[in-house]
KEKEMI-902175 format. One record per residue: residue number from 0; residue in one letter; chain; x, y, z of N, C-alpha, C in turn. Coordinates in nm, 4 decimals, decimal comma. Example, Ala and Ser with C-alpha at 12.3 -4.5 7.8 and 13.67 -1.06 7.14 Angstrom:
# residues 2
- 0_A_A_1,3190_-0,5690_0,7800_1,2300_-0,4500_0,7800_1,3200_-0,3300_0,7800
- 1_S_A_1,2850_-0,2250_0,7080_1,3670_-0,1060_0,7140_1,2900_0,0030_0,7870
END
This chain:
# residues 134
- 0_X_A_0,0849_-0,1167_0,0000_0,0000_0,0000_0,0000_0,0900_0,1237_0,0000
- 1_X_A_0,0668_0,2424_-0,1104_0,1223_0,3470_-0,0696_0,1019_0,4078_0,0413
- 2_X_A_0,2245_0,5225_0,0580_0,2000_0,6224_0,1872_0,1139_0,7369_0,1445
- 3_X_A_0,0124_0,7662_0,2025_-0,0644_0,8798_0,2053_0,0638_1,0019_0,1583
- 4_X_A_0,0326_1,0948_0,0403_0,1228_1,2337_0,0211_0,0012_1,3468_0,0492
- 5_X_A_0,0401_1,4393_0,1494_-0,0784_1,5188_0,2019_-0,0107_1,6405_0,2323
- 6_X_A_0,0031_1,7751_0,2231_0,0496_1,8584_0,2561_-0,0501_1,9245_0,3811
- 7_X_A_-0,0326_1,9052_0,5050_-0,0738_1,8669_0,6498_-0,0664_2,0382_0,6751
- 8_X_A_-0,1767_2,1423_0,7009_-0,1588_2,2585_0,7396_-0,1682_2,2799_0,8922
- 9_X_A_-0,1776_2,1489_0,9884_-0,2209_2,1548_1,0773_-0,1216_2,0395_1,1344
- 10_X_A_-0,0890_2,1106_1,3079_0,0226_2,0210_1,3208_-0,0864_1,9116_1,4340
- 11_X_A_0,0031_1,7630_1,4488_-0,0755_1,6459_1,4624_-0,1456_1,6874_1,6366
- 12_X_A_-0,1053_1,7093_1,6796_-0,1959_1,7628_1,8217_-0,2555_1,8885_1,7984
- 13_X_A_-0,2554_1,9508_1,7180_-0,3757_2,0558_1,7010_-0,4728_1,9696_1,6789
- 14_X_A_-0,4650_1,8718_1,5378_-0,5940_1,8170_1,5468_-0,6368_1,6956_1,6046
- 15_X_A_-0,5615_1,6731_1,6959_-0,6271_1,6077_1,8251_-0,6762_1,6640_1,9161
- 16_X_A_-0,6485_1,8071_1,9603_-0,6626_1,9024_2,0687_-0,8735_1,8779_2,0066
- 17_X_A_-0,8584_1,9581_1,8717_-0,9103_1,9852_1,8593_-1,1320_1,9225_1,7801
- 18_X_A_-1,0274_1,7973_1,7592_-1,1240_1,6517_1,7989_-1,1504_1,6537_1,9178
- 19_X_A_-1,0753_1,6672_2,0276_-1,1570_1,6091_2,1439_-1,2349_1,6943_2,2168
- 20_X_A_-1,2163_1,8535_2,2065_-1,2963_1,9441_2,2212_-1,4810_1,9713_2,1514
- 21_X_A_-1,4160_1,9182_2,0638_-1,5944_1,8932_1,9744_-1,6628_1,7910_2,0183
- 22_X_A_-1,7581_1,8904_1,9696_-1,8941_1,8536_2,0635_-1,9658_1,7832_1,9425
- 23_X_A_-2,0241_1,8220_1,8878_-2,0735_1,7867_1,7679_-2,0435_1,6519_1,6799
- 24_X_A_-2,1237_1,5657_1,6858_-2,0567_1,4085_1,6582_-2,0351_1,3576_1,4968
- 25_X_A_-2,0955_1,4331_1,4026_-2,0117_1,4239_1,2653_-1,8926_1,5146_1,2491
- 26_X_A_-1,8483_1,5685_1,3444_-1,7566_1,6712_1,3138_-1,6514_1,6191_1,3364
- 27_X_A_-1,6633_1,5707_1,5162_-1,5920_1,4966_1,5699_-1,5152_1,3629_1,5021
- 28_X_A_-1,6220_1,2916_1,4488_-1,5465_1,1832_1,3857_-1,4391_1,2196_1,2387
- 29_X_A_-1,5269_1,3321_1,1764_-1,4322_1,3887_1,0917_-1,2693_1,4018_1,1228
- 30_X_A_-1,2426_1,5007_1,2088_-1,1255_1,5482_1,2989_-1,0845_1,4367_1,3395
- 31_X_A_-1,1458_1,3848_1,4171_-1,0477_1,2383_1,4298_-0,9706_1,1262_1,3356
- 32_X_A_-1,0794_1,1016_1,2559_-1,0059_1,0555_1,1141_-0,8878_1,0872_1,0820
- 33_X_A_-0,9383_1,2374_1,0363_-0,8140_1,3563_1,0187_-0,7205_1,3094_1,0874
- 34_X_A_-0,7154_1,3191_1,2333_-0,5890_1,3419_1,3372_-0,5043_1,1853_1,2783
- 35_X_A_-0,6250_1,0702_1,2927_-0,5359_0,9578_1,2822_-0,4543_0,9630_1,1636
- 36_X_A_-0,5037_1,0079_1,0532_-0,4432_0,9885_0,9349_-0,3002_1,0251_0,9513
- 37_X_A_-0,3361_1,1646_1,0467_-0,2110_1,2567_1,0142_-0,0948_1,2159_1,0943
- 38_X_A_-0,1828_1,1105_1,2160_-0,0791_1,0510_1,2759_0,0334_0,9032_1,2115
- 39_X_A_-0,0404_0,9207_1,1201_0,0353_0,7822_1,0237_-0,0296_0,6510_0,9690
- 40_X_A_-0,1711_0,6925_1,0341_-0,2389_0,5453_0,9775_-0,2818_0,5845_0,8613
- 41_X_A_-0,3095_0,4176_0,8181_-0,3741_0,4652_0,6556_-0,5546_0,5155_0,7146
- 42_X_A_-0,5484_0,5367_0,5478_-0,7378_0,5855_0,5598_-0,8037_0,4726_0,6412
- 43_X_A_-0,7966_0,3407_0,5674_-0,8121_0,2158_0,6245_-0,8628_0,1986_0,7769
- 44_X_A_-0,7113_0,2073_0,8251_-0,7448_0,2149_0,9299_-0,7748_0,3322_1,0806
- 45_X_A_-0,7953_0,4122_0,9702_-0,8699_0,5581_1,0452_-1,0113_0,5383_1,0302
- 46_X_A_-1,0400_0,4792_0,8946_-1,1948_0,4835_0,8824_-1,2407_0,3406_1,0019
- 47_X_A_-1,1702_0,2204_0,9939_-1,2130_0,1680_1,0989_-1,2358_0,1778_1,2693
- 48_X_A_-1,1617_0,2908_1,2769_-1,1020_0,3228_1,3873_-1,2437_0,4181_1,4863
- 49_X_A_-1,2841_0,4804_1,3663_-1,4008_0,5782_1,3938_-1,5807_0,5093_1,3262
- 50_X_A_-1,5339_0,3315_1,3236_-1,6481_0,3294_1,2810_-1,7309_0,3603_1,1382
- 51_X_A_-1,6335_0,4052_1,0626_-1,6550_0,4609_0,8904_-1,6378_0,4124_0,8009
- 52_X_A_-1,6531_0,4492_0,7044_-1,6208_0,4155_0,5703_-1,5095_0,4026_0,5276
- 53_X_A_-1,3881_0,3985_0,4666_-1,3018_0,4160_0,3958_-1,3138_0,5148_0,2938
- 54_X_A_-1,3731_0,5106_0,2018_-1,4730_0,5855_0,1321_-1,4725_0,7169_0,1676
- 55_X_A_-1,5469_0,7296_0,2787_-1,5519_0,8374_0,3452_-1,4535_0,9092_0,3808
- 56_X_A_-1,3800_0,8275_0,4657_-1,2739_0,9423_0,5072_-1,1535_0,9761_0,3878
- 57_X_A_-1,1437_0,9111_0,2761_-1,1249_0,9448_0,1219_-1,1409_1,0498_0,1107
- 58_X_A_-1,2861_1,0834_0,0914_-1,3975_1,2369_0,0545_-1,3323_1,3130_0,1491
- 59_X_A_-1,2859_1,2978_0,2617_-1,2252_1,3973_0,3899_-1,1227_1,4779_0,3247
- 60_X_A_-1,0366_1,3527_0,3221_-0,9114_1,3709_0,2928_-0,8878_1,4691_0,2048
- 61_X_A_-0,9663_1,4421_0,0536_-0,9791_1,5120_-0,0330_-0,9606_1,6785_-0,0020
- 62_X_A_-1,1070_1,6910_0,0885_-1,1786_1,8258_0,0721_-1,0235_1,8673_0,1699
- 63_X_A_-0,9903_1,7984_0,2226_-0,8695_1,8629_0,3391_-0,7615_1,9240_0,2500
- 64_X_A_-0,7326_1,8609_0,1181_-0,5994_1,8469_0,0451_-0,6678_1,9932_-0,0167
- 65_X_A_-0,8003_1,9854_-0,0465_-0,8608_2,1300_-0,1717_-0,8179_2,2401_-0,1131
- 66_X_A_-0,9034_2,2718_0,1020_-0,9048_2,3624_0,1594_-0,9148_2,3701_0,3103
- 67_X_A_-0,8119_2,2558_0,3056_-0,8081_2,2225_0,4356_-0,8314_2,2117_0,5759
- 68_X_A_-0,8834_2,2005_0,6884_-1,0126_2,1181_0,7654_-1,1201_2,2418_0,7933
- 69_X_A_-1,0771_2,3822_0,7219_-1,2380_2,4308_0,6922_-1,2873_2,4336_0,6184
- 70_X_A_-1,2242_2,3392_0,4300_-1,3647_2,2618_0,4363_-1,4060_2,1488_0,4173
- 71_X_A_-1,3156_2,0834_0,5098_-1,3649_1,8959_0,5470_-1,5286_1,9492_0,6244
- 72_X_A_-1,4785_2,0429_0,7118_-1,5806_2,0908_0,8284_-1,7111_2,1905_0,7281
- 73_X_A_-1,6901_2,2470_0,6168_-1,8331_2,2809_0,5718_-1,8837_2,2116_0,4917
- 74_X_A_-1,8784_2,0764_0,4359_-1,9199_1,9855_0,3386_-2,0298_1,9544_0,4574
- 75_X_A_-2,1644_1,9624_0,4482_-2,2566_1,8681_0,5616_-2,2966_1,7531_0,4652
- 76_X_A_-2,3289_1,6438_0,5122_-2,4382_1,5338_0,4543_-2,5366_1,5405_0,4881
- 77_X_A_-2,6536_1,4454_0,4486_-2,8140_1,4460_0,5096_-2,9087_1,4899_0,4083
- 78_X_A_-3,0316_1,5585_0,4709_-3,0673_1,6381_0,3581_-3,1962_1,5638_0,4329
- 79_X_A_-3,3170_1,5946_0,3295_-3,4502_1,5599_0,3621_-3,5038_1,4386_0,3614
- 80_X_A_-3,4146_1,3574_0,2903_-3,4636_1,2162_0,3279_-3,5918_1,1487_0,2186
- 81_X_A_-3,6331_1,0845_0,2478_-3,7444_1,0477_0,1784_-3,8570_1,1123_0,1980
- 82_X_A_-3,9934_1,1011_0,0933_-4,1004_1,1856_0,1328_-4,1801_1,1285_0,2161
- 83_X_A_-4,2455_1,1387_0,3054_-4,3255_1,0945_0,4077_-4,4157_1,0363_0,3568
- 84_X_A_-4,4512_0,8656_0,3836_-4,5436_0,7896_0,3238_-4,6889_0,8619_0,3761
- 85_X_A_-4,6894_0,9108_0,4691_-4,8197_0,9426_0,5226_-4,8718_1,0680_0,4940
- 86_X_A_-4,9843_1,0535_0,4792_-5,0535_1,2319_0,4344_-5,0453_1,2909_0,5671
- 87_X_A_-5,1141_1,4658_0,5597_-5,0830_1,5418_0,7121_-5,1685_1,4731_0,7936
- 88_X_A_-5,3108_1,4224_0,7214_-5,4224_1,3683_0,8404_-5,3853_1,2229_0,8830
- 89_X_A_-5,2876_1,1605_0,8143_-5,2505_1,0165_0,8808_-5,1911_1,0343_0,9585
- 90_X_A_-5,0688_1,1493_0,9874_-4,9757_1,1730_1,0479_-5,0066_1,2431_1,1843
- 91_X_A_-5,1329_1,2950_1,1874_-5,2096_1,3690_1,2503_-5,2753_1,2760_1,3876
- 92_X_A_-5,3471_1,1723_1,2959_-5,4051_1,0769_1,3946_-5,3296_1,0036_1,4374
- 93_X_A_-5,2340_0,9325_1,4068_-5,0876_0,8824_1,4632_-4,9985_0,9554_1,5693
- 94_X_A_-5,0067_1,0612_1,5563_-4,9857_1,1835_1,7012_-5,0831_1,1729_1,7719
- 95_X_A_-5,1999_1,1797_1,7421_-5,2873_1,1808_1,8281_-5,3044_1,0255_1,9178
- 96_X_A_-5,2789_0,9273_1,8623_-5,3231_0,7841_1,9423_-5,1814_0,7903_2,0112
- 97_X_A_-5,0354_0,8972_1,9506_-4,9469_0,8667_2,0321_-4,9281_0,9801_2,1682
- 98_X_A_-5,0574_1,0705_2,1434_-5,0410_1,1178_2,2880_-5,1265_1,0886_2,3957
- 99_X_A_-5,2156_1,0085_2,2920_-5,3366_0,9254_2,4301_-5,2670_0,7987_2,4576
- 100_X_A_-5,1266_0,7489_2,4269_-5,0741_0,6359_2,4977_-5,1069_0,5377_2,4569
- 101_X_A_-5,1489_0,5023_2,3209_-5,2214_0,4321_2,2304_-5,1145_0,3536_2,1741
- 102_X_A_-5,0027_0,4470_2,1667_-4,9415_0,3804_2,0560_-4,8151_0,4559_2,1539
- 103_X_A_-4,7008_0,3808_2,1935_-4,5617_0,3948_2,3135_-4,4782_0,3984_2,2095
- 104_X_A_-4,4665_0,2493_2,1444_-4,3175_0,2653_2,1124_-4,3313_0,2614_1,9413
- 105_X_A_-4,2271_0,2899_1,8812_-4,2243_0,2991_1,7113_-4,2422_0,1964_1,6741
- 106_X_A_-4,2156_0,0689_1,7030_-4,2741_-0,0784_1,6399_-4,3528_-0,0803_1,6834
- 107_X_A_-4,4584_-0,0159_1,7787_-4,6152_-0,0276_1,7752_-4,6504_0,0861_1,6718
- 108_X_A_-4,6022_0,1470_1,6736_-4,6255_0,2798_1,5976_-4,6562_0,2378_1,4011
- 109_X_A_-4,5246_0,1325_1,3823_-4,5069_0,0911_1,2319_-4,6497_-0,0238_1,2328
- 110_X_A_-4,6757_-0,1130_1,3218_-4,7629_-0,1933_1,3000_-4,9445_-0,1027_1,3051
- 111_X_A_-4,9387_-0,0176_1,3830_-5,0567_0,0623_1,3327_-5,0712_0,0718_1,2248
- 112_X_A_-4,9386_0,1953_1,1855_-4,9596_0,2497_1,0748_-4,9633_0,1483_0,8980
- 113_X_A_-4,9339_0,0320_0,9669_-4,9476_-0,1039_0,8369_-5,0538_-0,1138_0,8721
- 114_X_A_-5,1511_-0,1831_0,9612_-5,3055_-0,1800_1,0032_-5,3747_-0,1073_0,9224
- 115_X_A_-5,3642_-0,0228_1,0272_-5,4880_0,1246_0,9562_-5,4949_0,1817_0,8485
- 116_X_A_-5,3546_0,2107_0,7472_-5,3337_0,2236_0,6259_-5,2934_0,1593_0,5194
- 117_X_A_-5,2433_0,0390_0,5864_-5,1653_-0,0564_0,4901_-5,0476_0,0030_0,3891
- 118_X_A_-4,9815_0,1221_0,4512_-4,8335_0,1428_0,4297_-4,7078_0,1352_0,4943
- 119_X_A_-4,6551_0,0996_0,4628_-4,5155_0,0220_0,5128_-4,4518_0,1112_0,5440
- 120_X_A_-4,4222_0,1664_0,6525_-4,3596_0,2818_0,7053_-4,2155_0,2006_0,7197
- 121_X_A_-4,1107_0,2403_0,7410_-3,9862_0,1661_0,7709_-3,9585_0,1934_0,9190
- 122_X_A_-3,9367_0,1155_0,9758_-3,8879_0,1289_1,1502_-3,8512_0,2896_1,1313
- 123_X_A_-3,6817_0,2829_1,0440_-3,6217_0,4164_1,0845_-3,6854_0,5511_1,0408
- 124_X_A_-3,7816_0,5392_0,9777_-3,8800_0,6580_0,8998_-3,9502_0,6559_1,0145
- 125_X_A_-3,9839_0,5517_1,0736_-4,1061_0,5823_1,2418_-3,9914_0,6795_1,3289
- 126_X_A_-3,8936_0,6026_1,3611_-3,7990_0,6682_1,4638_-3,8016_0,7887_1,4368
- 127_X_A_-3,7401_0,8483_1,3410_-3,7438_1,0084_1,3018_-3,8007_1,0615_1,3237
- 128_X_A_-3,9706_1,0144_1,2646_-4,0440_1,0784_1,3052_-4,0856_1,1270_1,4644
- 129_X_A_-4,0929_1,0274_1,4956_-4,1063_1,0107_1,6853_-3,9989_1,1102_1,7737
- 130_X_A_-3,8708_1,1027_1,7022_-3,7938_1,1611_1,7377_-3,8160_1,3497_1,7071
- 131_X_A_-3,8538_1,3998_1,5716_-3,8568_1,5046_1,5561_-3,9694_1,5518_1,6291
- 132_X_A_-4,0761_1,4686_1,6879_-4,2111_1,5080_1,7853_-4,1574_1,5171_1,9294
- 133_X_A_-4,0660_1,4444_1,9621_-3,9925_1,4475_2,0829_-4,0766_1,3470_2,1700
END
């Protein structure tokens, strides 16, 4: 395997200092990556290290080499996700049976919402949701 060639604007305990100070948990793993890399591991095993991709910390690396870790740090991922299988009034009465205690947890939540509508909500499309209602 080659050696990583990276022109490093940041010396290797800055960006450890500065991984472990963050708060923020995609950021964090970013910076850490970072730090390991810079400490000598391959991507490989930085991306395993933090739980990632390889892949990913690739795309890091990259944006680090373009403009280095400000803007590994403004690239965000995510975005809106899929469109919500449910109309506002399904979504509506589904809040509602989940604040009369009808419906506790999100796998009761997905088996309603297969019941009563016969659409296949996905566990993690319930979670979100549940989650963005608090």
């Amino acid at each position: 395997m080659r050696r990583l060639q990276l022109e490093w604007n940041e010396r290797e305990e800055d960006l450890k200092r500065v991984s472990l100070k963050e708060n923020d948990r995609q950021t964090r793993m970013r910076l850490q990556a970072l730090w390991l890399v810079r400490n000598g591991q391959s991507i490989y095993d930085g991306a395993a290290a933090i739980g990632g991709h390889p892949r990913t910390v690739q795309d890091w690396v990259a944006w680090y080499r373009k403009g280095g870790r400000d803007d590994v740090l403004r690239h965000r991922t995510g975005g809106r996700g899929h469109a919500c299988r449910l109309s506002d009034a399904q979504v509506a009465e589904l809040t509602q049976k989940a604040a009369e205690g009808q419906v506790q947890r999100v796998q009761e939540a997905v088996a309603w919402v297969n019941a009563r509508y016969q659409v296949e909500d996905p566990w993690s499309g319930m979670d979100a949701r549940f989650q963005r209602a608090g």
